[in-house]
C-alpha positions as CSV (number, residue, x, y, z in Angstrom):
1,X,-23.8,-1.4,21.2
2,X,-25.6,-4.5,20.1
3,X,-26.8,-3.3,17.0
4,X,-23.2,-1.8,15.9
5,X,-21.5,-5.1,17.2
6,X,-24.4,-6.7,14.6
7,X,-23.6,-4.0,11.5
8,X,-19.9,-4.7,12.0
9,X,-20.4,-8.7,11.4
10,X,-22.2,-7.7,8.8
11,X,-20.1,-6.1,6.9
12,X,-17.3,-8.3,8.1
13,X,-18.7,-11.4,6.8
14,X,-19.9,-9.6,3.1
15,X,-15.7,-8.5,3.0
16,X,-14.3,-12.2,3.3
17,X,-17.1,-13.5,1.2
18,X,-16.1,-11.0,-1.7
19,X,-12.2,-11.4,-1.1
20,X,-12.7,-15.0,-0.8
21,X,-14.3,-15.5,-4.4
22,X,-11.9,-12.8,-5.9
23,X,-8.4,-14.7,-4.5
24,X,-10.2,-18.3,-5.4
25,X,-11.3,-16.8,-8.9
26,X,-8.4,-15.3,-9.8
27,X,-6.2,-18.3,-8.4
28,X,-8.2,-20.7,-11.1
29,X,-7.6,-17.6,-14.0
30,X,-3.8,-18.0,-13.3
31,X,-3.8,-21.5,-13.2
32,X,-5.5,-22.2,-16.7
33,X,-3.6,-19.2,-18.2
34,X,-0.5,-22.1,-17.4
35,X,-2.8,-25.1,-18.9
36,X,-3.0,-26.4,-14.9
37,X,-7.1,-28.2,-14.5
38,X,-6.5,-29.4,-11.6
39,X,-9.9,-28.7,-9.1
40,X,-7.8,-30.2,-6.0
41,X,-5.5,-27.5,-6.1
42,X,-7.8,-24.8,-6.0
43,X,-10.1,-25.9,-3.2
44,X,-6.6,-26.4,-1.5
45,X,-5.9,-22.6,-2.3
46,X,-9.3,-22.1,-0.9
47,X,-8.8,-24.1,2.8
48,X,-5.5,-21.8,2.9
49,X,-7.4,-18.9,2.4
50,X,-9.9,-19.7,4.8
51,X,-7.4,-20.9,7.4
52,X,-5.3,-17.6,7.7
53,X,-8.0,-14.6,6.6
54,X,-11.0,-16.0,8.3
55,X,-11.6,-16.3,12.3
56,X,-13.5,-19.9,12.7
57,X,-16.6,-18.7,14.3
58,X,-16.8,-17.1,10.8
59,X,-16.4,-19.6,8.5
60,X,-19.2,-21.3,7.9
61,X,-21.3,-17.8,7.3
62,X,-18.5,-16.8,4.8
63,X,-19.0,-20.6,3.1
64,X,-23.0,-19.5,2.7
65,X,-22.3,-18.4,-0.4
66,X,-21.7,-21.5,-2.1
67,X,-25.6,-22.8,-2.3
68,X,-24.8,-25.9,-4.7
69,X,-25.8,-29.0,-2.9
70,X,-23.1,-30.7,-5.1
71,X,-20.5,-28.5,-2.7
72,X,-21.4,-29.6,0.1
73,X,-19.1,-31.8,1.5
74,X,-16.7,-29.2,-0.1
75,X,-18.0,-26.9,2.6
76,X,-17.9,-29.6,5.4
77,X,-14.1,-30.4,4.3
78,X,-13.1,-26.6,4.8
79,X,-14.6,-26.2,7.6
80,X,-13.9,-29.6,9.8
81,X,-10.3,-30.2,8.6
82,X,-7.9,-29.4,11.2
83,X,-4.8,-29.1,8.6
84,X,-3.9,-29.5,4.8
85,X,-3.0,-33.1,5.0
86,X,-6.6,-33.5,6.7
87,X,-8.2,-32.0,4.2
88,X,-6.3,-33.5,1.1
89,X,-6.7,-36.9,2.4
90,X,-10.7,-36.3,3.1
91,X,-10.8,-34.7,-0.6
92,X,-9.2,-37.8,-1.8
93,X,-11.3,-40.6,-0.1
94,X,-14.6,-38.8,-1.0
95,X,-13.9,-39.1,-4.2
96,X,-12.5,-42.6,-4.6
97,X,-15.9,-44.2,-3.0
98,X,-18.3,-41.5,-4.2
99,X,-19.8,-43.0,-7.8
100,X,-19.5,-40.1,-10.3
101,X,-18.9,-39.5,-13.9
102,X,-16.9,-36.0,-12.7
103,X,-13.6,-34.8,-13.3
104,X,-12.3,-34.8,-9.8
105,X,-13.2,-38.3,-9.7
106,X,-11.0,-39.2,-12.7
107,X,-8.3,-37.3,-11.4
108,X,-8.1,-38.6,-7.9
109,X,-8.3,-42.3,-9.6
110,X,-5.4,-41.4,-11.9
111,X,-3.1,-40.1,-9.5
112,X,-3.9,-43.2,-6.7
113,X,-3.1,-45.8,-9.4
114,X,0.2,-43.9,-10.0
115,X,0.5,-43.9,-5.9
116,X,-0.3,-47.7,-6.2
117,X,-3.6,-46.8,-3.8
118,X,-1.7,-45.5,-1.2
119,X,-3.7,-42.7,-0.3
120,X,-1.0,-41.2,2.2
121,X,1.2,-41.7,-0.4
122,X,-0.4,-39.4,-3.1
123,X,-1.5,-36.6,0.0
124,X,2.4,-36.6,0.5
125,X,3.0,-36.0,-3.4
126,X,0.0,-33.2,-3.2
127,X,1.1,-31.5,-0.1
128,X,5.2,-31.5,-1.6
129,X,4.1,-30.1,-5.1
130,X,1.7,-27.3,-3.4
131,X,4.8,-26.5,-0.9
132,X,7.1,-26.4,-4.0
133,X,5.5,-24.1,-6.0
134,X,4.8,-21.7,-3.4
135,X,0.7,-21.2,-3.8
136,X,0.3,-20.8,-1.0
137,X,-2.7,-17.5,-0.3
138,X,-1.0,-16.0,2.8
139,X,2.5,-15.8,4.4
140,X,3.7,-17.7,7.8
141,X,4.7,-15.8,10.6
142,X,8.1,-16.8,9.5
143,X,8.4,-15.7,6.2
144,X,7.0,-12.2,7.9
145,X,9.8,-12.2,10.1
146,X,12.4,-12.8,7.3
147,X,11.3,-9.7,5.7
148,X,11.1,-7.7,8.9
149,X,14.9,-8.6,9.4
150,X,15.7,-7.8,5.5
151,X,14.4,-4.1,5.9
152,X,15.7,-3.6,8.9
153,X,19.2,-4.3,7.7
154,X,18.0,-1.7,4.5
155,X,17.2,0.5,6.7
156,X,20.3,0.3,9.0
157,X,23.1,0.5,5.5
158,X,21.4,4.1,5.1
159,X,24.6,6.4,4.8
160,X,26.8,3.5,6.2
161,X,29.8,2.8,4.8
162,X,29.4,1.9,1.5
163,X,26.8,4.9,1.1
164,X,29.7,7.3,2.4
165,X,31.8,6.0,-0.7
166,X,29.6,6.4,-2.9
167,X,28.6,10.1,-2.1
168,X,32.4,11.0,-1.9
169,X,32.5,9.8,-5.4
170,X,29.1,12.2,-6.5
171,X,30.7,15.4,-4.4
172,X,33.6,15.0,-6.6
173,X,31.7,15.8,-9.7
174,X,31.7,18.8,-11.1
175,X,28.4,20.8,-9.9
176,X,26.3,22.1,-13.1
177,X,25.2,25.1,-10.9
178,X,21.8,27.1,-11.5
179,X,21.7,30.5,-11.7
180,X,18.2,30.5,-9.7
181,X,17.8,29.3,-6.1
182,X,17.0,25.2,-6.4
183,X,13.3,24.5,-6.2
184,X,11.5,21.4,-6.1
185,X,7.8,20.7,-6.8
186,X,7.3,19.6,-3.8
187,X,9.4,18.3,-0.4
188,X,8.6,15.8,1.9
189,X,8.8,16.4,6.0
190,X,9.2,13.4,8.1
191,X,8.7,14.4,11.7
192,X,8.2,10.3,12.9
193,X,8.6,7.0,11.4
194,X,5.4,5.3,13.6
195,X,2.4,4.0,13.7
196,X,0.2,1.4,15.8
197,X,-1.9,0.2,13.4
198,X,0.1,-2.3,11.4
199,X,-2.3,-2.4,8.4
200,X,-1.3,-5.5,6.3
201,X,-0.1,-3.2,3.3
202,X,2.0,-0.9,4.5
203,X,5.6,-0.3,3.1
204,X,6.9,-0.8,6.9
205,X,7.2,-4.4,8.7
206,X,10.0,-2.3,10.3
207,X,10.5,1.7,11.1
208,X,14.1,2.7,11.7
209,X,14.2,5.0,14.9
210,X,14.1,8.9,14.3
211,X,15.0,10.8,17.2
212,X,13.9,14.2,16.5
213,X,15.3,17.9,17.4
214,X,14.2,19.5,19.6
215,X,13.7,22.2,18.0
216,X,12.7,21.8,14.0
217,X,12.9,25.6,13.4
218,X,16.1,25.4,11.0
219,X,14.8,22.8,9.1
220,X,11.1,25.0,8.3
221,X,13.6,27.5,7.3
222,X,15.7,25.6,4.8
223,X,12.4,23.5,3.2
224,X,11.4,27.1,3.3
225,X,13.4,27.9,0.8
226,X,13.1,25.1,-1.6
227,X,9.6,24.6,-2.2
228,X,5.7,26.0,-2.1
229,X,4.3,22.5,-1.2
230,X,4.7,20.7,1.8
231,X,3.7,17.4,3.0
232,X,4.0,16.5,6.7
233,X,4.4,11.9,6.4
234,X,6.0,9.4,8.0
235,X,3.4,7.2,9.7
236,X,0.3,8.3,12.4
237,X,1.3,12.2,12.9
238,X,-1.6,12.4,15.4
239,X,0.7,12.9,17.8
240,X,2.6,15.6,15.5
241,X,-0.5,18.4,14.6
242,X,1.0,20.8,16.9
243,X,4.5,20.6,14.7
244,X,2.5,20.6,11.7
245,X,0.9,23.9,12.9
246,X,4.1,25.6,13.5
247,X,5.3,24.9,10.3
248,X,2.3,26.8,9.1
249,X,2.9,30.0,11.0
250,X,6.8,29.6,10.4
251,X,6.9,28.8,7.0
252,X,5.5,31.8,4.6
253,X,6.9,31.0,1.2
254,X,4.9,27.7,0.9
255,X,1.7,27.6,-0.3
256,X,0.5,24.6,0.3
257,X,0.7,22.2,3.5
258,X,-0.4,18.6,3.5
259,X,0.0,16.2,6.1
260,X,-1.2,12.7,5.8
261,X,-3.2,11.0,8.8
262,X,-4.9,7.8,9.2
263,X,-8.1,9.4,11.1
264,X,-7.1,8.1,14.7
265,X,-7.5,12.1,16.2
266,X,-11.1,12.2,15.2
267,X,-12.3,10.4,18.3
268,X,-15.1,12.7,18.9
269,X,-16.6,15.5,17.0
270,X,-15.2,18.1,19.8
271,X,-11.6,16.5,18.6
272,X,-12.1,16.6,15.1
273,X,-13.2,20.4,15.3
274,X,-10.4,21.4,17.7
275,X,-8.2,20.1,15.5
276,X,-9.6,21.9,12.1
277,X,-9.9,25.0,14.7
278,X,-6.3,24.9,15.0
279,X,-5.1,24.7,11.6
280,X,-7.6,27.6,10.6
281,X,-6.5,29.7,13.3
282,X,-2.7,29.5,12.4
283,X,-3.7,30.3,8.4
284,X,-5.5,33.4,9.4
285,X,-2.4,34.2,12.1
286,X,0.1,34.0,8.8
287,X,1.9,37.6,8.3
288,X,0.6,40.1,5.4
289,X,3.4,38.9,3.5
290,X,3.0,35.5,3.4
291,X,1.8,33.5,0.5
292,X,-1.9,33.1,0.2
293,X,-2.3,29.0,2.0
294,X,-4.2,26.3,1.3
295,X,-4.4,23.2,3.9
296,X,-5.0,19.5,2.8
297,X,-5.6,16.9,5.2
298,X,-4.7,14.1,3.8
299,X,-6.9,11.1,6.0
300,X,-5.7,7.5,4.8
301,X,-9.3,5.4,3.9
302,X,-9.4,2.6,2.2
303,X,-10.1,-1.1,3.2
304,X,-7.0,-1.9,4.8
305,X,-7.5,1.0,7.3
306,X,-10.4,0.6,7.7
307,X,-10.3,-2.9,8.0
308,X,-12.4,-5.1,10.6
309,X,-10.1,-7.3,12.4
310,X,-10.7,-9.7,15.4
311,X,-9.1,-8.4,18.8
312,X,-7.8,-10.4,21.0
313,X,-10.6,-11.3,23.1
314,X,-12.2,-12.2,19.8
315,X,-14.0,-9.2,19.4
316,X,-14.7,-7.4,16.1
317,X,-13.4,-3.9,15.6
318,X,-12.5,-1.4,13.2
319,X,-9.2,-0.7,13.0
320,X,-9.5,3.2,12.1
321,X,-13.2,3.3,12.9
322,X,-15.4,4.7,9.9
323,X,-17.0,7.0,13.1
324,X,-14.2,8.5,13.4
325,X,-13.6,9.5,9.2
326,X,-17.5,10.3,9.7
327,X,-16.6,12.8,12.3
328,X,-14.3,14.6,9.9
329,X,-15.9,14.6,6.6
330,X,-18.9,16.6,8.9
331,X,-16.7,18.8,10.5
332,X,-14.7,19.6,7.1
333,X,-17.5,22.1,5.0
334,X,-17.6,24.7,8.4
335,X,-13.4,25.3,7.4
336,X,-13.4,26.2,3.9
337,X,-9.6,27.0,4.1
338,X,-9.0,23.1,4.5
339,X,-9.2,20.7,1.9
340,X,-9.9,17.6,2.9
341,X,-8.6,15.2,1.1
342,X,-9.5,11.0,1.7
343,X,-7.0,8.9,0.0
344,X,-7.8,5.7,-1.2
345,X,-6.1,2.3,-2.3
346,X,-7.2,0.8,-5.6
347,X,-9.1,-2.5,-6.1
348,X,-11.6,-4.3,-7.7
349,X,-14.4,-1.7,-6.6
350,X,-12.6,1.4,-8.4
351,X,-14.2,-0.6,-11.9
352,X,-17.5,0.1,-10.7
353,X,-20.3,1.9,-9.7
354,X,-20.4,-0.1,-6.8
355,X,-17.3,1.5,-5.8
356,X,-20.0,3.9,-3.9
357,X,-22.4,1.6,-2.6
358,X,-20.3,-1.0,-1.1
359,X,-16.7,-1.5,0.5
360,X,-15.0,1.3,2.6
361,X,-17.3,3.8,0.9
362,X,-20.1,2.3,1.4
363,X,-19.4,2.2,5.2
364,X,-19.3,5.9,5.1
365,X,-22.1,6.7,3.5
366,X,-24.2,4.5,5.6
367,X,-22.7,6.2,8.5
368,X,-23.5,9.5,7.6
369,X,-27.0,8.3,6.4
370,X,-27.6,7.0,10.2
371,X,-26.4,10.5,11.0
372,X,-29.3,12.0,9.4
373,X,-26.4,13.3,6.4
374,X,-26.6,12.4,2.9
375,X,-23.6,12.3,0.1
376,X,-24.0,13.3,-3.3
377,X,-21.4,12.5,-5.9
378,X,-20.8,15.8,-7.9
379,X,-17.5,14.7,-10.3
380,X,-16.1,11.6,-10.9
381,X,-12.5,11.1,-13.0
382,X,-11.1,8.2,-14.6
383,X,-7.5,7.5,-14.8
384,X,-5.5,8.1,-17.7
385,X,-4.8,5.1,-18.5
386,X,-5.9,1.2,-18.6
387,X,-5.5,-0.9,-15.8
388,X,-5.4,-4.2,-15.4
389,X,-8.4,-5.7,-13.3
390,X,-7.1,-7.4,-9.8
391,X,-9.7,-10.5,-10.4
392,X,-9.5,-10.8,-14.0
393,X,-5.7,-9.6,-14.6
394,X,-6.4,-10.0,-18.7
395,X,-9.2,-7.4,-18.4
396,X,-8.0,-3.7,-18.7
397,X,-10.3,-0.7,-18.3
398,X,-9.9,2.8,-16.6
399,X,-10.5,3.0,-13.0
400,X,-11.9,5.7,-10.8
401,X,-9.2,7.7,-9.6
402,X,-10.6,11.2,-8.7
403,X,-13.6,12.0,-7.0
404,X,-15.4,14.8,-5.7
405,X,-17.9,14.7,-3.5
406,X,-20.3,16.4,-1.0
407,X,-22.8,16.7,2.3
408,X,-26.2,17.9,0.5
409,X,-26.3,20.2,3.5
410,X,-23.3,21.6,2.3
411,X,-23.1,22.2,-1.1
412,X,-20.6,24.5,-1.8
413,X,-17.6,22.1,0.0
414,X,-16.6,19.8,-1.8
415,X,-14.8,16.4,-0.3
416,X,-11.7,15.1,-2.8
417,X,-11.0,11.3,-2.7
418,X,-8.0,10.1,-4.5
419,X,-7.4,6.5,-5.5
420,X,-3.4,5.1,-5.9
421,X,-2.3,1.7,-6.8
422,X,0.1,-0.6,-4.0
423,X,3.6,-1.6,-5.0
424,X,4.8,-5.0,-3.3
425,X,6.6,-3.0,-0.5
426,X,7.1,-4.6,2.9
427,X,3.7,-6.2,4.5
428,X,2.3,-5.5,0.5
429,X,4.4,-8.1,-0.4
430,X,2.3,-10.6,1.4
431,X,-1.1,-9.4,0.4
432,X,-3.4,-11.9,-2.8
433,X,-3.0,-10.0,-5.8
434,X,-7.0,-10.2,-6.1
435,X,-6.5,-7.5,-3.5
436,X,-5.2,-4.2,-5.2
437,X,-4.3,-2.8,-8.7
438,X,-0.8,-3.6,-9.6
439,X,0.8,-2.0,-12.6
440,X,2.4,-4.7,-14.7
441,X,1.2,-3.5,-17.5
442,X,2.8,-0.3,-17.0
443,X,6.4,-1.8,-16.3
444,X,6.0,-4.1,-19.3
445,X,5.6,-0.7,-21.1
446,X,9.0,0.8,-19.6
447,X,10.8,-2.0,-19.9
448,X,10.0,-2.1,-23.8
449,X,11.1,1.2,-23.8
450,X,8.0,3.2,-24.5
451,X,8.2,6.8,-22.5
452,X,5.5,7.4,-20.7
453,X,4.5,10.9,-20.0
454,X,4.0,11.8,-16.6
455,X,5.3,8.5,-15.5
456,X,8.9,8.9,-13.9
457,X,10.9,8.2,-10.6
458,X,9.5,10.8,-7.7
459,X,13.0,11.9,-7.2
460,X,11.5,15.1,-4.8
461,X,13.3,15.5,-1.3
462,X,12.0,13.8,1.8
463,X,13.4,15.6,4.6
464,X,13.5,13.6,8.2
465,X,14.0,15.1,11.5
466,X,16.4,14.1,12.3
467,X,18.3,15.8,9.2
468,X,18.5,12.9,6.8
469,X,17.4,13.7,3.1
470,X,15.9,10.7,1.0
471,X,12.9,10.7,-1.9
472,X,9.6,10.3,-2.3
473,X,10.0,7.2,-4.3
474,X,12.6,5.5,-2.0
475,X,12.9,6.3,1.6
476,X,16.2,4.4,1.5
477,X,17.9,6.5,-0.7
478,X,19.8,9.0,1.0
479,X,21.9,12.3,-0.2
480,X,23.1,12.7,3.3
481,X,22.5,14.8,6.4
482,X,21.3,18.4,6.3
483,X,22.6,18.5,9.7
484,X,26.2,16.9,9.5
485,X,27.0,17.9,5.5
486,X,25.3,21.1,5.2
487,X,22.1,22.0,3.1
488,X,24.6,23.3,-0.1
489,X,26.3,20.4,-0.1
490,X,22.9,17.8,-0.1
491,X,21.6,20.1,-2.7
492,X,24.4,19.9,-4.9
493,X,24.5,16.5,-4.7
494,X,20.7,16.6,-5.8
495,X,22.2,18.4,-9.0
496,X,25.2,16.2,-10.0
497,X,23.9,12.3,-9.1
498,X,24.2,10.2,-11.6
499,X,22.3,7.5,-10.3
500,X,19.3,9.8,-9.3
501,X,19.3,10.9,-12.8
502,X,19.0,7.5,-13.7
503,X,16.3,6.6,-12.0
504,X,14.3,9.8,-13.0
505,X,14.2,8.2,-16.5
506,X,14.1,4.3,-15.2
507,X,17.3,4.0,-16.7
508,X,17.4,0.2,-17.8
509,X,21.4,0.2,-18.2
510,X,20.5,-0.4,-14.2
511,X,19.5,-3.5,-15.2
512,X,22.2,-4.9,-16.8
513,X,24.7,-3.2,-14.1
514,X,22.7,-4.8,-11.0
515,X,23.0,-8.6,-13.3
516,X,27.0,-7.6,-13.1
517,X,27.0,-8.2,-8.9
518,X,23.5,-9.7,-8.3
519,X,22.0,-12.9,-9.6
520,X,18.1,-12.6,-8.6
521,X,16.8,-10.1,-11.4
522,X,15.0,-12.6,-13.0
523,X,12.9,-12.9,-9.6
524,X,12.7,-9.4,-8.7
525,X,11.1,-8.5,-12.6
526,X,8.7,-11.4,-11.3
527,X,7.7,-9.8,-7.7
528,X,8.0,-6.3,-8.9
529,X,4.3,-4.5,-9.3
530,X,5.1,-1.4,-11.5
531,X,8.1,0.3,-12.7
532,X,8.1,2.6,-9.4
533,X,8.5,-0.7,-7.7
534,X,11.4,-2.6,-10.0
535,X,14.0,0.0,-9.3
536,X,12.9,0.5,-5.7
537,X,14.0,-2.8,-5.4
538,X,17.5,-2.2,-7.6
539,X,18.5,0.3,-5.2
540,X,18.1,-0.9,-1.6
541,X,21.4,-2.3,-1.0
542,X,23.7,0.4,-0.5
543,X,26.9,-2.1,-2.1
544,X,24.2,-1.8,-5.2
545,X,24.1,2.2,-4.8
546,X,27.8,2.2,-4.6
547,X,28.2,0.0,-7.6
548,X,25.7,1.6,-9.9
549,X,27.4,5.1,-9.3
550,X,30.5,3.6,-10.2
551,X,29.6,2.4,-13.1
552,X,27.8,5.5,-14.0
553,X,30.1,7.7,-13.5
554,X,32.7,5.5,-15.5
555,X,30.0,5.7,-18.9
């Protein structure tokens, strides 16, 4: 126990030290990109930083890095200060009465002969201008509450009022028909909206209830009919495998089922293997005439799941435990019917080779090795296009995206993980940009008007249990109740939308029509992260829904 308490501070302590020097580096890259030099301002950034991502006990091992005697009483200011003003008014004495030639010095002189020497003067000035322009590194509680009451209410105007209105005015329409049943690429099933594990970038800071049939049978049926790929979402389905499995054996026209987990079932290597025992045993169970099936589990892995986090006894734990992934990539190669899938968020490591020797990845594969397993990488795929590197946001290069790999034991399995970039949803919002791959670039590209194959609105059915029908791109988006209106009449309403097809092609006439009610796009083409993002944010009103149909429909 002692030794894993030991390997977890480890790698705890080598995590902060790298997103500590990525949010302070790219904090001073952003700053001189606006012709701000001003030193004070980043160590302030820094003692943020440190103060909200950093238990204290911690600190000073995280501050190791720095091994410049000259930062030394930088390090003792980060780590003694009980508050900003502390520490500003520290920064600023040490300077006046320290007898240097340096910058800081200069700068500190300047700015006290402007405050007439009043040195609580000039830390009120500092403290102001850094609370003005919002540099802050990491939300307040506060600010996380605001949001949580903003989506709530989102989530709560989904098929209101004003979202009855507005499908009245698309069932008007006339319906272009289709001589062939309606088929989508794909269609989402979500059988819960929770989880426990509150990872700092999910899209939720608030799920809306979903109280579920009892008896889901109709809707397998219907999705049945509309698709051969399925994917089972909504949050921790642990709780859900059985349903997932009866959608196997009930379901024969789809091909495919996914569901996406976050690795919680795989407690034990007994649970793991019950589970894949299950899934297997329902595939094989499938009538002749079924379509021949493939199952992916989808297992959520990346540094935010898998992040090490302070209980609250002050403990260090995992909160996904790489055990438990380790337990499933082992199990995985003895059910060749299941692929097993490990999905991944983008950072700074998918620019590297070191992508597989340190971070989440890393974990694993030291996990294994202590196992007596090895991994061997066997393909390796970069993305189609440049991105824009989270530390150094002027440097573009492809990223790993796709990657195949395998237990030399078990040659023949391969192990797919797939890397995706965060939009600024919900708790996202909050996280340091130094954190993930945005796509800026990308959305500077729409907006310009360049089309961009493969790149479009995911306007695919998500279908909730409770019988409401939103997207893949925008939970909030809803074409009604498959329960309450009928399946026809959602489906027609998937045909005849105006404002979905709109958003297929990010429309940018939605831009002008959201300036004609709404006075904040200027901010939200500042916050948004990608294009997927921008018109996520158009839409989640539902008076904006209702207006931008009207005014589509009137064109």
């Amino acid at each position: 126990m002692q030794k894993q308490n030991d390997q977890l501070k480890q790698e705890y302590i080598w995590t902060k030290r790298r997103a500590f020097l990525a949010a302070v580096n790219r904090f001073y890259q952003e700053q001189r990109a606006i012709g701000i030099e001003n030193s004070l301002a980043g160590y302030l950034f820094a003692f943020d930083w440190l103060q909200f991502q950093v238990h204290p006990k911690y600190r000073a091992e995280v501050l190791e890095i720095s091994k410049n005697p000259a930062h030394a009483y930088l390090t003792e200011l980060l780590l003694t200060s009980p508050d900003r003003a502390a520490f500003v008014q520290s920064y600023v004495v040490y300077w006046h009465h320290v007898q240097s030639a340096e910058s800081q010095k200069g700068w500190v002189e300047e700015r006290l002969s402007r405050c007439q020497g009043d040195v609580a003067l000039l830390v009120q000035q500092v403290l102001l201008d850094w609370q003005e322009k919002g540099m802050r590194p990491c939300c307040s509680k506060e600010e996380i509450q605001k949001a949580r009451r903003y989506q709530k209410m989102v989530f709560q105007e989904i098929l209101g009022e004003e979202d009855q209105q507005r499908l009245a005015l698309v069932d008007l329409l006339a319906d272009p028909g289709t001589e062939k049943e309606m088929r989508f690429a794909k269609v989402g099933m979500i059988p819960v909206m929770a989880c426990s594990q509150a990872c700092r970038h999910c899209m939720f800071l608030w799920r809306t209830p979903l109280k579920k049939v009892a008896d889901p049978s109709s809707l397998y049926a219907g999705v049945n009919r509309l698709t051969h790929n399925v994917l089972f979402t909504g949050g921790d389905l642990s709780g859900e495998i059985s349903g997932f499995a009866q959608a196997i054996a009930s379901m024969d026209q789809v091909a495919v089922f996914a569901i996406l987990l976050n690795g919680a079932f795989a407690k034990s290597s007994t649970a793991t293997r019950q589970t894949f025992a299950l899934f297997d045993r329902v595939v094989k169970q499938r009538p002749p005439q079924a379509c021949p099936t493939q199952v992916v589990l989808q297992i959520s892995f990346d540094e935010f799941h898998q992040e090490i986090v302070l209980d609250g006894f002050g403990r260090l734990k995992e909160k996904v435990p790489i055990a438990f992934i380790a337990n499933i990539v082992e199990c995985a190669p003895h059910f060749p019917q299941i692929q097993l899938s490990l999905l991944h968020k983008q950072n700074a490591l998918n620019f590297s080779p070191d992508f597989f020797k340190y971070g989440v990845f890393g974990r694993l594969v030291r996990e294994l090795e202590r196992r007596g397993r090895s991994v061997q990488i066997v393909e390796i795929h970069p993305s189609a296009r440049l991105k824009s590197h989270p530390v150094r946001p002027t440097q573009f290069a492809p990223l790993l995206r796709d990657t195949f790999f395998v237990l030399t034991d078990a040659p023949d399995h391969p192990i797919h993980l797939m890397s995706s970039t965060i939009d600024a949803y919900g708790g996202a919002a909050f996280l340091d940009p130094s954190e993930y791959v945005a796509e800026r670039d990308l959305l500077r590209r729409v907006l310009a008007g360049e089309v961009l194959e493969g790149e479009q609105f995911d306007l695919d059915p998500m279908v909730r249990f409770d019988g409401q029908v939103s997207l893949f791109s925008a939970v909030h988006y809803s074409l009604g109740n498959v329960f309450t209106d009928g399946e026809q009449r959602v489906l027609s309403r998937f045909r005849k939308d105006p404002l979905l097809r709109a958003l297929g092609r990010f429309d940018q006439r939605l831009l002008v029509y959201y300036g004609e009610i709404a006075h904040d796009l200027d901010k939200l083409l500042q916050v948004a992260t990608g294009p997927h993002h921008l018109f996520h944010l158009l839409t989640e009103r539902a008076a904006m829904r209702l207006h931008f149909t009207r005014r589509l429909i009137k064109v």
